[in-house]
N, C-alpha and C positions, 0 to 999 in steps of 0.2 A: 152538071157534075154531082154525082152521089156524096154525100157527106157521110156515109159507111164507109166508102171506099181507104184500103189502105195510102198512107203516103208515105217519105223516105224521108230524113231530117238527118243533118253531122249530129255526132253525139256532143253533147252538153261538158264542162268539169264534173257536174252532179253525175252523170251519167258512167263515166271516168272511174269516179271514186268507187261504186256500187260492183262495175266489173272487175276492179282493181280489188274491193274486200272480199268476193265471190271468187277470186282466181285465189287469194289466201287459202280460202276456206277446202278449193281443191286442191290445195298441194299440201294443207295439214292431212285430208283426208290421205291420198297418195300414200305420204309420210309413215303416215300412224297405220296403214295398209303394209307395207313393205319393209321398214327398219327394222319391227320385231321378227320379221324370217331370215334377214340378213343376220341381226345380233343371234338370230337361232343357230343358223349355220356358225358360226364364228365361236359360240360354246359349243357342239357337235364339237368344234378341232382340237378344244383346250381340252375336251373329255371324254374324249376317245385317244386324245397323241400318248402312248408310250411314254410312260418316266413323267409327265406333264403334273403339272400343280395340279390339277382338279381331274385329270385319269388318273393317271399311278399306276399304270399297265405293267405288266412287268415287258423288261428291254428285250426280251427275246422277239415281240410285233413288233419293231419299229420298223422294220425293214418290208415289214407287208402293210403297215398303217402307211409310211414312206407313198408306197407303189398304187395304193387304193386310195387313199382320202383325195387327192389332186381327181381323179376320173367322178369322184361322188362330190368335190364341189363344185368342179367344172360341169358337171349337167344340173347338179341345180342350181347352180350360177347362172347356166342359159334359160332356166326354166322360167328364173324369178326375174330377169333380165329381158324376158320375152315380155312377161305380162306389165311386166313397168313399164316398157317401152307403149303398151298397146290401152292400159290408162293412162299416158303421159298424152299418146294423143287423144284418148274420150275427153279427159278430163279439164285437162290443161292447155293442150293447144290450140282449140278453139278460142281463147281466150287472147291470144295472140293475134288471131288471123281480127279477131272482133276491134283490137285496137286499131290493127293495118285498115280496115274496112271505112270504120268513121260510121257508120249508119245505122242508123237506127228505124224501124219502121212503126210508125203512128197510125192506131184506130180510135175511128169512133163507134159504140155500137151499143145494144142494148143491153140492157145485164137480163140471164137469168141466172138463178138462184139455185143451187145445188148443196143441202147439209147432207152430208154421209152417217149415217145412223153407225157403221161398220169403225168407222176409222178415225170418225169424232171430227172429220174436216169441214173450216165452212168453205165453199168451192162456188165460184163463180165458173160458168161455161166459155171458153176458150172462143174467140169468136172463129169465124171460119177452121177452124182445126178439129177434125174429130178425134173422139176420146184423149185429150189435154183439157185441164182446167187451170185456173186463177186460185190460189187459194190465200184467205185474208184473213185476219184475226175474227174472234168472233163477236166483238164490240162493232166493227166495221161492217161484217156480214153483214148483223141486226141492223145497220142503218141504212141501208140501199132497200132498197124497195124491187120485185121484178119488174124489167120494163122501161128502170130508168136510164136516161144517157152516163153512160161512162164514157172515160180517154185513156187510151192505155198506150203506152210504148215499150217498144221490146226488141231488145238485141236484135241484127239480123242475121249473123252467126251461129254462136250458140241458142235463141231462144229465151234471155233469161225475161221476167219482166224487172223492168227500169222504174216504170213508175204508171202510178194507177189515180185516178181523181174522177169524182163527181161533182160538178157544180165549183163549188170552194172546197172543196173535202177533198184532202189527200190522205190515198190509207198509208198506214206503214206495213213497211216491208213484203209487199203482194209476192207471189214465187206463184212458178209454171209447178204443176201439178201432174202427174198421170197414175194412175194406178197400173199397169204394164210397164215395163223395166227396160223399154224400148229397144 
């Protein structure tokens, strides 16, 4: 048996926690995505309605604000509706199916070393996965050598990484990396 070879493992409470503050982090993102075009539309109605505290149209529109604004926020009601729906599943639902799943997948493999001159990142090479990287602080970077045994685990769902060590060294907070927007 290869000791590269990937294996499977239940997820850990540690492991739990990590996808548990990583699904936070996508629903603030969601959130802070989408609440200001909803509260956008929601001023549109107060300031464009007829006689309204912050229009003040004169009453002679009401009767074609009446007839038009319902057709102008129902389509982009559906618009904004579509794309929440469609990062509710990028972002967030995977995060679900990851708890249903339990499993986690375990490598062992060599590091190699990757600094980005571009984008300031220190980047570890993603094992078996082309163009995805590791990326780790750069305290932790500097202390890995190429060549040496790492242990990585990583979601088998979404992808994220769980947890990363060398030897006794565990870094903090590793994350999956790609420059392409997949």
């Amino acid at each position: 048996m290869d000791i590269y070879m990937p294996t499977t493992k239940p997820l850990s409470p540690e492991d739990k926690a990590v996808l548990q503050k990583l699904k936070e982090k996508a629903w603030f993102t969601l959130l802070k995505l989408y609440a200001p075009l909803f509260l956008m539309l929601v001023y549109i109605y107060f300031k464009m309605e007829p006689g309204g505290s912050i229009g003040g149209r004169p009453s002679k529109y009401r009767a074609e604000f009446k007839t038009v604004f319902p057709f102008f926020a129902a389509f982009f009601g559906a618009v904004f509706l579509f794309f929440v729906i469609k990062d509710f599943r990028r972002l967030i639902l995977p995060f679900f199916k990851e708890v249903r799943n339990d499993t986690k997948y375990c490598h062992a493999f060599l590091s190699r070393k990757y600094l980005d001159p571009l984008y300031g990142k220190c980047l570890l090479f993603y094992p078996d996965r082309e163009n995805f990287y590791i990326e780790i602080s750069p305290e932790d970077f500097d202390s890995i050598g190429n060549g040496e045994d790492l242990y990585l685990e990583v979601a088998s769902v979404t992808g994220e990484v769980l947890y990363l060590k060398s030897g006794d060294r565990v870094f903090k907070e590793p994350a999956e990396f790609s420059f392409s927007d997949r």
